[in-house]
KEZAGU-364057 format. One line per 2 residues: their letters; for each residue x, y negated, z of C-alpha. Coordinates in steps of 0.25 Angstrom, whole numbers, plus 5000, padded with zeros to 4 digits. Layout:
a) X Y Z  ...
//
This chain:
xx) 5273 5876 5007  5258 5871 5010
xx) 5257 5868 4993  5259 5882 4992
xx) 5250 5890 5002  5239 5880 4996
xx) 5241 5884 4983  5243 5898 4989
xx) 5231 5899 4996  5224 5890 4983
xx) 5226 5903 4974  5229 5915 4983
xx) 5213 5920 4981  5216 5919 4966
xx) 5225 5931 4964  5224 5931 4951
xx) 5231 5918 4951  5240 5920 4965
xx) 5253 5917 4956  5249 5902 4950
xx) 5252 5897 4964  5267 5900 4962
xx) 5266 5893 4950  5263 5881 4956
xx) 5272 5884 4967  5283 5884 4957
xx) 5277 5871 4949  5277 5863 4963
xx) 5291 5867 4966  5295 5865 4952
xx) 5289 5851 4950  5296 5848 4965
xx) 5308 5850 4958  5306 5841 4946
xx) 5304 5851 4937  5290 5852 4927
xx) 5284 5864 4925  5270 5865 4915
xx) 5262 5878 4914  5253 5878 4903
xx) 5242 5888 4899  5237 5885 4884
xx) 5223 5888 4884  5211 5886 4894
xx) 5197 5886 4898  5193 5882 4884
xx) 5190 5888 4873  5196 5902 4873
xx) 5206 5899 4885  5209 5910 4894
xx) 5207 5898 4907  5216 5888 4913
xx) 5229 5894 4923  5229 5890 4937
xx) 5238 5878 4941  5249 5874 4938
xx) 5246 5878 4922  5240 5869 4913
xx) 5230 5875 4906  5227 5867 4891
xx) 5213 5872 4886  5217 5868 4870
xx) 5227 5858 4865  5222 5846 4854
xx) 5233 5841 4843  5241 5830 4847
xx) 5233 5828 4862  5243 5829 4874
xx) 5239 5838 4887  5243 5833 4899
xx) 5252 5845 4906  5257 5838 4919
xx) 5262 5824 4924  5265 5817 4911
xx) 5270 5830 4903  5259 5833 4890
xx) 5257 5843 4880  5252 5839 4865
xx) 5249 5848 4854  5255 5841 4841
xx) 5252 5847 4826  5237 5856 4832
xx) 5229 5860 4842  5229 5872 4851
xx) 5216 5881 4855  5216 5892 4866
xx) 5216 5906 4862  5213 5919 4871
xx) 5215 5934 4864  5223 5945 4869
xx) 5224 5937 4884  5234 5945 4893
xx) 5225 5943 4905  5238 5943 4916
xx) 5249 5933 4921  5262 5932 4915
xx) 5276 5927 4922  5282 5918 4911
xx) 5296 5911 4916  5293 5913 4928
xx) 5278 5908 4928  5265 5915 4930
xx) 5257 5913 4918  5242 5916 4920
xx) 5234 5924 4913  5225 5912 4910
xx) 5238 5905 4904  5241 5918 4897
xx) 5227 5922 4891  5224 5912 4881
xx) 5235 5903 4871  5233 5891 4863
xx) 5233 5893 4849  5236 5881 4838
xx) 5222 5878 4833  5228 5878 4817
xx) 5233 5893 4822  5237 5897 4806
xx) 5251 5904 4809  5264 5896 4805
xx) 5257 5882 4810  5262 5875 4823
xx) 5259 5865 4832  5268 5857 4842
xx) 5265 5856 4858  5273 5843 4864
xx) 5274 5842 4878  5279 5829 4882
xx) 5283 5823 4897  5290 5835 4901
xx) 5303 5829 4911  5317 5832 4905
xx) 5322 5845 4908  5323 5859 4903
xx) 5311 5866 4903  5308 5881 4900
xx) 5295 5883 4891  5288 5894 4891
xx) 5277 5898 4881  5268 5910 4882
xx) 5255 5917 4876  5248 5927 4883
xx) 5241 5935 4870  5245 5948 4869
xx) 5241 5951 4857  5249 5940 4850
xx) 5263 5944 4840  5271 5932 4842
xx) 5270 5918 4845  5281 5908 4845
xx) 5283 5894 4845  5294 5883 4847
xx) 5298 5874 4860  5308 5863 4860
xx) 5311 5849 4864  5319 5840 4854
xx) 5321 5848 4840  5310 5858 4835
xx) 5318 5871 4834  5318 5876 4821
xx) 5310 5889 4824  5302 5897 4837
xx) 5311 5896 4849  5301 5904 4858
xx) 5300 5917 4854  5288 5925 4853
xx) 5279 5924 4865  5266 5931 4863
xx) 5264 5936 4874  5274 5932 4881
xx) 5282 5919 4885  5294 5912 4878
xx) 5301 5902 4885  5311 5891 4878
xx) 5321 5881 4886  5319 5867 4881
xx) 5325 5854 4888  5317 5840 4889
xx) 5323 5828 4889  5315 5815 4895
xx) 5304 5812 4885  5306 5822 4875
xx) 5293 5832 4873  5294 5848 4873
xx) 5289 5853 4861  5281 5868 4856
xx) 5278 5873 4844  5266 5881 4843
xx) 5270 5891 4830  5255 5896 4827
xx) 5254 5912 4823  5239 5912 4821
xx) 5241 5922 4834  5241 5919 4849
xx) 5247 5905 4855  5253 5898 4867
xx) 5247 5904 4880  5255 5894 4890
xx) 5268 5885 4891  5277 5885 4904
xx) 5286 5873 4903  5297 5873 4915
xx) 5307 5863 4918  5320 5871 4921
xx) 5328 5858 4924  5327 5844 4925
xx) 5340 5835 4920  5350 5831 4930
xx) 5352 5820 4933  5369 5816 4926
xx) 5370 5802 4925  5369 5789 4925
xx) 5375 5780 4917  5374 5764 4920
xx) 5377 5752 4912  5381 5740 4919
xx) 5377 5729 4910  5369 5729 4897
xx) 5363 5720 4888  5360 5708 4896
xx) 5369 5697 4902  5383 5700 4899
xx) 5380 5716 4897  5386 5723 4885
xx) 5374 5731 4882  5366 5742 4885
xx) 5371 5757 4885  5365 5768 4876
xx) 5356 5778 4884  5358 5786 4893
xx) 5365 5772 4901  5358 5763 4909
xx) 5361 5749 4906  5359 5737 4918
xx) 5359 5724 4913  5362 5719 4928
xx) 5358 5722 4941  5351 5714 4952
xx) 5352 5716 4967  5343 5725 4972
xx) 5336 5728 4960  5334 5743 4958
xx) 5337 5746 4942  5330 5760 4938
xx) 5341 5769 4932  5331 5782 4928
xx) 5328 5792 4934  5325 5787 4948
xx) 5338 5784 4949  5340 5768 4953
xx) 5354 5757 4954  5351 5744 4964
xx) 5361 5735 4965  5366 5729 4979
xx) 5371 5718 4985  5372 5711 4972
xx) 5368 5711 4957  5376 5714 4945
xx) 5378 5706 4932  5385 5711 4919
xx) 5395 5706 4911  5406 5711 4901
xx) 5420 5705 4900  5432 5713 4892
xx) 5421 5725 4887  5428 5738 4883
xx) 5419 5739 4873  5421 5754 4870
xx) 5415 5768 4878  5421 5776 4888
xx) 5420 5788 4896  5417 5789 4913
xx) 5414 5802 4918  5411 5808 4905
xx) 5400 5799 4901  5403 5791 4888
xx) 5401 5776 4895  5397 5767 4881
xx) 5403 5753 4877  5390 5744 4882
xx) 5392 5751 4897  5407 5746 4897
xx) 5406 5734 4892  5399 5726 4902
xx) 5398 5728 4916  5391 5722 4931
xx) 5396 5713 4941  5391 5709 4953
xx) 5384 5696 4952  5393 5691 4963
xx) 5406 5695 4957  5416 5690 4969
xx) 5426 5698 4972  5425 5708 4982
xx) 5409 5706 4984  5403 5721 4982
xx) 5388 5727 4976  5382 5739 4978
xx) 5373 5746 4969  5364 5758 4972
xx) 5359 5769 4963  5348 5778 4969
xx) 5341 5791 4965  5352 5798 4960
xx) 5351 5813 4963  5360 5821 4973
xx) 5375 5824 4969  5387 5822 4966
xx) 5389 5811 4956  5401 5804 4948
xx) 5398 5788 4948  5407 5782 4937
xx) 5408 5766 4937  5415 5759 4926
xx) 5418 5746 4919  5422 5744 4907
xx) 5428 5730 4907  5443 5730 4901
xx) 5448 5718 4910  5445 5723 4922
xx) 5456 5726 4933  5449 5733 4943
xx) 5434 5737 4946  5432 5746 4958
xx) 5417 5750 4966  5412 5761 4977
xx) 5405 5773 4973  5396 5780 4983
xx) 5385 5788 4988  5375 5784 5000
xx) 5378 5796 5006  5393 5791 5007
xx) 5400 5781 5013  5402 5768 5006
xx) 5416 5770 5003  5427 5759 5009
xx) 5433 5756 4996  5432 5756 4981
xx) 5430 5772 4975  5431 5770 4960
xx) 5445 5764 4958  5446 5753 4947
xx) 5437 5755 4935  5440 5743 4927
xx) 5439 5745 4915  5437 5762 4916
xx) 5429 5770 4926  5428 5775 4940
xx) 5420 5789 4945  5417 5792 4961
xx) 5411 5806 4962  5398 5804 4974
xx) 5389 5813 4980  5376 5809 4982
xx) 5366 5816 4991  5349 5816 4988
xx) 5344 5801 4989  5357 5797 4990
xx) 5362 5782 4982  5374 5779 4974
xx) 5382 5766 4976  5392 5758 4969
xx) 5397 5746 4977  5404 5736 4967
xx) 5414 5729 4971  5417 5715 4964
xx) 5431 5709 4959  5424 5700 4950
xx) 5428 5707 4939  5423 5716 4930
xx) 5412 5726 4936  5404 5740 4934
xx) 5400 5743 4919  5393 5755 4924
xx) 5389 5767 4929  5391 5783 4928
xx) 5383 5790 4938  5385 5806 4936
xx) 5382 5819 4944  5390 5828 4945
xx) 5384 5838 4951  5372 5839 4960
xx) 5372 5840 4976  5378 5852 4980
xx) 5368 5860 4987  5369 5865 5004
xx) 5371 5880 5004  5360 5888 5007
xx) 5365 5899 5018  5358 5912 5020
xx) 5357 5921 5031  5353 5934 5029
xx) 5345 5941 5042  5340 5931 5054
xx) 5333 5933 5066  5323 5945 5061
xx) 5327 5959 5061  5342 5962 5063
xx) 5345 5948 5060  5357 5942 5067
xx) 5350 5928 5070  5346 5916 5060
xx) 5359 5907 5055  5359 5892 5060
xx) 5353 5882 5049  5357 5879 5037
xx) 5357 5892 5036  5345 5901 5032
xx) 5342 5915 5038  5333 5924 5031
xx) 5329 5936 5041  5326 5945 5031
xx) 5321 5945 5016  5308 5950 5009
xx) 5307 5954 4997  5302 5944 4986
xx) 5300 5933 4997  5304 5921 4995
xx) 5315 5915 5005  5316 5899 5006
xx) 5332 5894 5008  5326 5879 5006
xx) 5328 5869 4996  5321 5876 4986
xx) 5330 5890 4986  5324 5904 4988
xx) 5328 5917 4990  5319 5930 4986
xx) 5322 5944 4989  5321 5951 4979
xx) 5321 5969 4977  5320 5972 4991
xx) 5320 5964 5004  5333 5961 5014
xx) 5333 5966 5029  5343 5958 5040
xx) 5353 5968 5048  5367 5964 5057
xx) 5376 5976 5059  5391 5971 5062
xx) 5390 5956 5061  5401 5948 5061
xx) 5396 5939 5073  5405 5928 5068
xx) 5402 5916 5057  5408 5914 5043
xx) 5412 5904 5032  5407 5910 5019
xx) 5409 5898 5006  5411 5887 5014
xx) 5401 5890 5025  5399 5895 5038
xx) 5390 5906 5041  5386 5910 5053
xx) 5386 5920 5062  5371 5923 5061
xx) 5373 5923 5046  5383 5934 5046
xx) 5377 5945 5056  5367 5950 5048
xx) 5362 5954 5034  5351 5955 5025
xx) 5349 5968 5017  5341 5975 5007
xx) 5328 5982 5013  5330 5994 5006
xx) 5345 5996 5008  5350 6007 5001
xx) 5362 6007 4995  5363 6003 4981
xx) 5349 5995 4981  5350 5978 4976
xx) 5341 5966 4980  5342 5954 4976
xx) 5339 5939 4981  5336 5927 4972
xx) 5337 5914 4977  5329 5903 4969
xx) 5331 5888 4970  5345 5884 4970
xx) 5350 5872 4964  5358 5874 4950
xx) 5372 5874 4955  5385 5882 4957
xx) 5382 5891 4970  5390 5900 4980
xx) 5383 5911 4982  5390 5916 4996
xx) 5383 5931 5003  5390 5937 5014
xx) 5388 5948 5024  5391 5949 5040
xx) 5392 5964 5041  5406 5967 5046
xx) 5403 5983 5042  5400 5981 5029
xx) 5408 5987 5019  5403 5980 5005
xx) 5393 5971 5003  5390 5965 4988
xx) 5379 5959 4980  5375 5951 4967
xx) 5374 5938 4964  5370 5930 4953
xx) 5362 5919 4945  5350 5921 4935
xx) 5348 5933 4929  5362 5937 4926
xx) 5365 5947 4937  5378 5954 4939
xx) 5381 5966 4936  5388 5970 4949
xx) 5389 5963 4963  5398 5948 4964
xx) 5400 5946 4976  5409 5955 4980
xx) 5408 5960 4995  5403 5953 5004
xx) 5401 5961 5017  5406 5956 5029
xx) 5409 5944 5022  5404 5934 5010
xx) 5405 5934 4995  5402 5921 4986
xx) 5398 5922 4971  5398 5908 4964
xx) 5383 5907 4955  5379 5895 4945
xx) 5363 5891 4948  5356 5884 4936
xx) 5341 5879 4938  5333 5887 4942
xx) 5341 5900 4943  5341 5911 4955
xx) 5352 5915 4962  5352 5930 4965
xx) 5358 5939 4976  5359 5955 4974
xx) 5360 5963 4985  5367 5977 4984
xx) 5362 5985 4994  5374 5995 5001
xx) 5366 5999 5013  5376 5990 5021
xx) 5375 5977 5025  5368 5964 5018
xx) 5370 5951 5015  5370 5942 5025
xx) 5368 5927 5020  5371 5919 5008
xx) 5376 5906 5004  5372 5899 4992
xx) 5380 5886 4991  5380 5878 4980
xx) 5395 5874 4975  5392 5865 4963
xx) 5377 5859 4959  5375 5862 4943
xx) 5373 5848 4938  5381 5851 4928
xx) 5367 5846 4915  5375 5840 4904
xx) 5373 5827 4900  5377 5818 4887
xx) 5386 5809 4893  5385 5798 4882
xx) 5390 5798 4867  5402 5786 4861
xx) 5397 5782 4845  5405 5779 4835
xx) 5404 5778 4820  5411 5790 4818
xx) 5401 5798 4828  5400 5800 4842
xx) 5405 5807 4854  5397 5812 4865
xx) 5399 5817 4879  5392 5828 4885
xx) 5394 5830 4900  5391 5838 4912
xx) 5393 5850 4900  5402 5859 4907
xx) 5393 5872 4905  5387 5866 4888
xx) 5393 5874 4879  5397 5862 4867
xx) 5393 5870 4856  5379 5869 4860
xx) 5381 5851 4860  5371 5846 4849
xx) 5367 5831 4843  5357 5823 4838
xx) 5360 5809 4834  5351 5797 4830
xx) 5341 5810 4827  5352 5819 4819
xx) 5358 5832 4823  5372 5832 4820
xx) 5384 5841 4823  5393 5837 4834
xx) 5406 5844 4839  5404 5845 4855
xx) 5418 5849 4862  5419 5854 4879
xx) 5427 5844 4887  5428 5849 4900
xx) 5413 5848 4906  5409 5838 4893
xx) 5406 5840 4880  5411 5829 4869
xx) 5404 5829 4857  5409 5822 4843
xx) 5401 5817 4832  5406 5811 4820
xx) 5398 5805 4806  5399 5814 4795
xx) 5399 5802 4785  5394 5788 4790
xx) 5397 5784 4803  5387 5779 4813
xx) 5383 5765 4810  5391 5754 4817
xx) 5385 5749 4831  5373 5760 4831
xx) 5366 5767 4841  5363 5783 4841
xx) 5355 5792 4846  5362 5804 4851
xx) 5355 5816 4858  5364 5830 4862
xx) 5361 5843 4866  5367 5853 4873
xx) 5365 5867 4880  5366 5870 4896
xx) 5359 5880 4903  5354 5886 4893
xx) 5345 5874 4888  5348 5863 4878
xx) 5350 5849 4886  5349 5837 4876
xx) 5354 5822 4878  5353 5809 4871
xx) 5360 5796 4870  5365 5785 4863
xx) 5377 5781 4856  5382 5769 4850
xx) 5391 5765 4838  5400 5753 4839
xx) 5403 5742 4829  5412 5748 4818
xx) 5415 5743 4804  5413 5753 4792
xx) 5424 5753 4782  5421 5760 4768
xx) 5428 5767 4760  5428 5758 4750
xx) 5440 5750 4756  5449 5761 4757
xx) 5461 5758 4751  5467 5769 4739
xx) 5479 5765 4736  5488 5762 4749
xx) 5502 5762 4749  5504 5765 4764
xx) 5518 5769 4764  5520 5757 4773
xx) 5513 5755 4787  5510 5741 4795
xx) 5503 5727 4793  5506 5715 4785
xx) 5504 5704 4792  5502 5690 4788
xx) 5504 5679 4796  5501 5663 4796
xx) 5500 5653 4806  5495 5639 4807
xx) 5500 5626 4813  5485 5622 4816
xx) 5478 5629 4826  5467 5638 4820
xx) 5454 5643 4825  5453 5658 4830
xx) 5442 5661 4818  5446 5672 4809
xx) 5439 5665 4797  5448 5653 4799
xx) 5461 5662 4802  5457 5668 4787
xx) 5459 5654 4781  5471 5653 4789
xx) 5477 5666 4784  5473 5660 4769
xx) 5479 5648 4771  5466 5638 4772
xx) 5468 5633 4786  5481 5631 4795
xx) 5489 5624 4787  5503 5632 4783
xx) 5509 5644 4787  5519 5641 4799
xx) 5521 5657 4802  5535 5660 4801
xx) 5535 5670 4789  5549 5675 4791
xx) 5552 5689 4785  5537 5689 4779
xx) 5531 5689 4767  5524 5676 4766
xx) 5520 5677 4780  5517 5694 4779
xx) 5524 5702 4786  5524 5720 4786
xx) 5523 5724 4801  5522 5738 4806
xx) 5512 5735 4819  5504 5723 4822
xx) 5506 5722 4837  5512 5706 4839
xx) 5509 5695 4846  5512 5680 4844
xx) 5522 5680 4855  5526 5693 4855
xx) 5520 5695 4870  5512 5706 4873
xx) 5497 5705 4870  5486 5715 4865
xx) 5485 5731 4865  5498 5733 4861
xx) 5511 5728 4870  5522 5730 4878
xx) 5517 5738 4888  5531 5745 4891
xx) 5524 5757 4894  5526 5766 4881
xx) 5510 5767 4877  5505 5767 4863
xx) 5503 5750 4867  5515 5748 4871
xx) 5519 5738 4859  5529 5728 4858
xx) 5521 5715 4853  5528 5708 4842
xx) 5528 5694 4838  5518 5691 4825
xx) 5527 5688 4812  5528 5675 4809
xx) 5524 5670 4823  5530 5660 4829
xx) 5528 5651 4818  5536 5640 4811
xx) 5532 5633 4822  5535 5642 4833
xx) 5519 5642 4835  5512 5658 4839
xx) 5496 5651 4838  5487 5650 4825
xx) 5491 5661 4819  5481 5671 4808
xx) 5489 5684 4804  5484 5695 4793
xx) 5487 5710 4795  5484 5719 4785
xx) 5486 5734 4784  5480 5746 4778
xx) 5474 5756 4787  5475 5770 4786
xx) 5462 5778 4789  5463 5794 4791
xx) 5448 5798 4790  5436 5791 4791
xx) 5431 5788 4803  5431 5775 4815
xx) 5443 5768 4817  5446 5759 4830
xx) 5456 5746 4828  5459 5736 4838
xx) 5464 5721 4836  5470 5714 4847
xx) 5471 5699 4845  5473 5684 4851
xx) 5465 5679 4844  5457 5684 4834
xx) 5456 5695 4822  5449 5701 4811
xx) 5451 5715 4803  5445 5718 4790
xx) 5446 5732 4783  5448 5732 4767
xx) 5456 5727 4755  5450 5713 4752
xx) 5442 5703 4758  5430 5710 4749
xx) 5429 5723 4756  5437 5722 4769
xx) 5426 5724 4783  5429 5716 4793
xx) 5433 5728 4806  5438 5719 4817
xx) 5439 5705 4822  5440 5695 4833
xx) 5436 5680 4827  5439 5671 4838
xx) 5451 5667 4847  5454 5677 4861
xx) 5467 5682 4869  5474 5695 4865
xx) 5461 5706 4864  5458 5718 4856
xx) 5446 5719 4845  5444 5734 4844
xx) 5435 5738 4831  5431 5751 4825
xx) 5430 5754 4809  5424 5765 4802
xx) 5431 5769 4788  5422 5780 4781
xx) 5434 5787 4774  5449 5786 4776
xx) 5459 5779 4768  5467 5767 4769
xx) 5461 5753 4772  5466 5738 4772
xx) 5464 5732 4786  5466 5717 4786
xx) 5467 5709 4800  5468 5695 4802
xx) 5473 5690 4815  5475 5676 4822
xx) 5478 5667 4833  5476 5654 4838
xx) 5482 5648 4848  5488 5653 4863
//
């Protein structure tokens, strides 16, 4: 309040400027908010400028080719392509209001002009430094003698043609979104008439704040490596070292450090929480340096905004039995157990609420085993704001007495002054002004949507000043939070017969009253409140009765920005996850990858949005990274998003190998079988010479009901005791993997021996359409699988060369066009 009666006071002898204090009212409250707002006024003191605006505006005498302006803390303007030189004919010599700005005449009266100002020529204005958000950019040119003038505004792609329409004159205003580091742009489009009088640049909304995602573990130690932006990868973490996780928000860890490591990795993505969790998160994970069982460590995160948040923990290790922590908030107990349940191996979510300055805490809790891969942090919503409650008539007048706090009593409303409700909320009377009066009050309380009001609320009443029957006023109510409200009126007055009114949001009034009668009683209308919106409050004067308060509570807080949650890469393409989307329409999702536009398909799943990529032709390559940036349309306004995505190791068949005369009539395996008396290395090379008959001496497989030792099967799911062992067994539980395991032909041996054994399968795969293809081979010991006729052309897809108990090789192969291929596999086993 002493800011603005200085500034008051500064200017009010200035009347010809009395309304530039407002502006900087409105800047000062703007920029308490963490919005930026710029006022520029092209053209000066010098030369033919019409003189510098009063403050806040920045006033640029002339602009040089390719030298930056300083606008404000660390936000420029340059001038690429030409210069521009101030111009003054046909001035409009008054103020204008432009979204909501007063304009001065000075800003209005002259314009910059390109200094090559042949028509069809253009120059280019970059503004960099601007902090992401959406911004509102309104351009204006006070001639008034000027035909047309246009130009272009954008961020990111140049729009094909003008986007402003014409504003000579007049102003145009066109919604852009900034993302961190990227510049604005404007096109001048020189007509040899007129120019660019002023630019208003004003942040409509800074991002939310959505997620965090952590990575325990990352490219040092035992770490599996780094994740892909937007992650944040910790190589380790030391006791009471504060890491910096952006954007003031922090993670200290207590009580003990932690290391990495990375037994039995599941080297493959998932999904927690709709976020898309990549492979280099999963596959490692911390433990805490003193990995007793039962000892405990607490980590801290600070600087996390107010609300409700989903804190998701996983661990990607496959051997894990169990793997449990506490999730809390500082405003909350510590809890006197374990809240996630088990997430060995998957994932656990615990829902908090955090209040301002408030810290997060995990406590882990050590079974020396396994530990914390990472780290989903996501809001849900903001904090749910206290309801503001109004009393309508106080202790002036006919008042019937102020309500008790937190309650606020207005005595009586003027018009077009402004009421403060606190925290930033208003409310202006606007039409006519409101009166108190208290014919037969209730003398008794009531709960109206949850809340008590009291007496002193409910025996009396505001009405309109001028109350004839028939007659509207309305209040507006400014400040409000973005949210989903309940907007509850009521009235005392026992006597009345009807009482009803309008409510609403923006500027899309109802046609008739909503709320139903209230008189004697209450009504609620449910309203949605983006930034920056008004709610309204119509009152329809009967010449009986009033409203006598209001409650404005806020149900849910709109935190609902949708965010690209993370994108999984393969040859074939990709697939990305859009959350938070619940109000984008998909058909406006686009894409850009590697610095291509290309058509996705972008399909609704409940509040996401999943889209599919896939290669027209040639797929990614194997073991890339890509850039992937996405776009999409809320509120209004185009949000964009990037990240990265990468492709795993595949093999790449041509088409060359195809088969073109199968006969595959026929379905199963031949499989050829020898074993040796001598025990063998596990090395497939040598298991190669053993298969040729150059090491191991004879044969001493049992070759009954073969053909020299090759027998036709239908399934290759065998064991060499026929126990069970590998993905496929006797589970007795009537899955897809419920397999009986069958002994390996040949096996026992002449010698009753199951050891030193090397087996050859070959097959002919059948490929549908082109595209990746997963196999899997599970072995003790080791394995190799080639693709192709002949030892000439066959690729070697999959392999394990060395010695290990039963485990699975997974591998992925790409074939370019269907068809029918040879797959060839060598197996062997040593001894055990």
């Amino acid at each position: 309040m002493y800011t603005l009666r200085y500034v008051f006071n500064a200017w009010k002898a200035r009347q010809t400027q009395s309304l530039a204090y407002l502006l900087f009212v409105t800047l000062m409250s703007q920029a308490a908010l963490g919005q930026t707002n710029i006022f520029i006024d092209f053209g000066g003191t010098e030369g033919n400028g019409a003189g510098a605006s009063p403050l806040p505006w920045v006033t640029i005498d002339s602009l040089t080719q390719d030298e930056p302006v300083d606008l404000a803390e660390g936000i420029t303007l340059t001038p690429l392509d030409d210069g521009f030189t101030p111009n003054n004919p046909a001035p409009p010599n008054e103020d204008a209001e432009y979204d909501s700005i007063i304009v001065p005449q000075e800003a209005r009266n002259d314009y910059l002009y390109k200094n090559v100002d042949a028509a069809g020529t253009e120059a280019r204005m970059r503004i960099d430094g601007l902090p992401a958000g959406s911004y509102r950019i309104t351009v204006f040119e006070g001639r008034t003698s000027d035909a047309s003038q246009s130009a272009k505004i954008w961020t990111g792609e140049e729009p094909v043609s003008e986007n402003t329409g014409d504003f000579a004159g007049k102003s145009a205003s066109v919604l852009v979104t900034v993302t961190a580091g990227e510049p604005l742009w404007y096109k001048h489009l020189e007509d040899n008439s007129g120019g660019i009088s002023g630019m208003l640049i004003r942040q409509q909304s800074a991002p939310k704040f959505n997620s965090l995602q952590i990575d325990f573990g990352g490219t040092e130690g035992n770490g599996a490596g780094a994740s892909p932006s937007p992650w944040v990868t910790l190589e380790i973490l030391n006791q009471d070292e504060t890491v910096d996780l952006g954007g003031g928000i922090s993670l200290t860890a207590l009580d003990d450090g932690f290391t990495p490591n990375n037994p039995a990795p599941p080297n493959e993505d998932a999904e927690y929480d709709g976020f898309i969790v990549p492979q280099e998160a999963r596959n490692d994970y911390f433990y805490k340096n003193v990995d007793a069982a039962g000892t405990e460590a607490r980590m801290r995160i600070d600087g996390l905004p107010a609300g409700v948040y989903n804190v998701t923990v996983f661990e990607g290790r496959t051997t894990d039995a169990g793997q449990v922590a506490k999730i809390w908030a500082a405003g909350e107990d510590e809890p006197a157990a374990e809240n996630t349940g088990s997430f060995a191996g998957g994932s656990a979510t615990v829902t908090i609420t955090l209040g301002a300055g408030e810290s997060l805490w995990y406590k882990h809790l050590e079974d020396n085993s396994g530990g914390v891969s990472g780290m989903i942090v996501r809001r849900v919503s903001s904090a749910v704001e206290a309801p503001i409650q109004v009393d309508f008539g106080g202790t002036e007048g006919n008042g019937a007495g102020a309500s008790p706090v937190p309650w606020i009593t207005i005595d009586s409303l003027d018009q077009d002054e402004v009421v403060e409700l606190g925290g930033g909320v208003t409310m202006t009377a606007l039409d006519d002004g409101f009166t108190p009066n208290n014919p037969a009050p209730p003398g008794e309380s009531a709960i109206y949507d949850g809340i008590l009001v009291p007496v002193e609320a409910r025996d009396d009443y505001l009405y309109k000043n001028v109350d004839a029957a028939g007659t509207e006023a309305r209040l507006r109510i400014d400040g409000l939070k973005a949210g989903t409200y309940n907007v509850t009126v009521f009235e005392g007055r026992t006597s009345d017969v009807n009482q009803v009114a309008k409510i609403w949001v923006g500027s899309d009034e109802p046609s008739d009253e909503n709320t139903g009668s209230f008189a004697g009683g209450s009504a609620t209308v449910e309203i949605s409140i983006g930034d920056g919106e008004t709610l309204w409050y119509k009152h329809l004067e009967d010449n009986s009765g009033g409203i006598s308060g209001m409650i404005i509570r806020q149900t849910d807080a709109d935190d609902s920005q949708a965010f690209l949650a993370g994108a999984f890469g393969s040859a074939g393409g990709f697939s990305a996850l859009i959350s938070g989307a619940g109000s984008v329409d998909a058909g406006t999702v686009s894409a850009i990858l590697d610095g291509q536009v290309i058509d996705v398909s972008a399909e609704k799943d409940g509040d996401a949005i999943r889209v599919a990529y896939a290669v027209d032709d040639m797929p990614l390559p194997p073991e890339s990274i890509h850039d992937l940036e996405m776009s999409w349309n809320q509120g209004g306004s185009t949000q964009s998003q990037s990240t990265t995505f990468s492709v795993g190791l595949y093999s790449l068949v041509s088409p060359d190998v195809a088969l073109s005369d199968v006969d595959t009539s026929t379905g199963g395996f031949l499989l050829r079988v020898v074993q040796s008396e001598e025990g063998l290395a596990n090395n497939t090379a040598l298991r190669e010479q053993h298969l040729r008959g150059e090491v191991g001496g004879d044969n001493i497989a049992d070759d009954w009901q073969s053909d020299n030792y090759v027998w036709t099967v239908d399934l290759i799911n065998m064991d060499q005791n026929e126990g069970p062992a590998g993905e496929f067994f006797d589970r007795a539980d009537g899955s897809s993997r419920d397999v009986f395991d069958e002994y390996i032909p040949g096996i026992p041996g002449l010698t009753d021996s199951t050891d030193n054994i090397t087996a050859e399968i070959k097959t002919v795969v059948n490929i549908p359409s082109a595209g990746l293809y997963s196999f899997g081979f599970n072995s003790d010991d080791g394995f190799r699988t080639s693709i192709g006729n002949d030892a000439a052309d066959s690729l070697i897809v999959g392999e394990f060369n060395g010695g290990r108990g039963a485990s699975t090789t997974s591998f992925d192969v790409y074939f370019q066009k269907p068809g029918n291929y040879a797959m060839r596999t060598i197996w062997y086993e040593g001894g055990g």
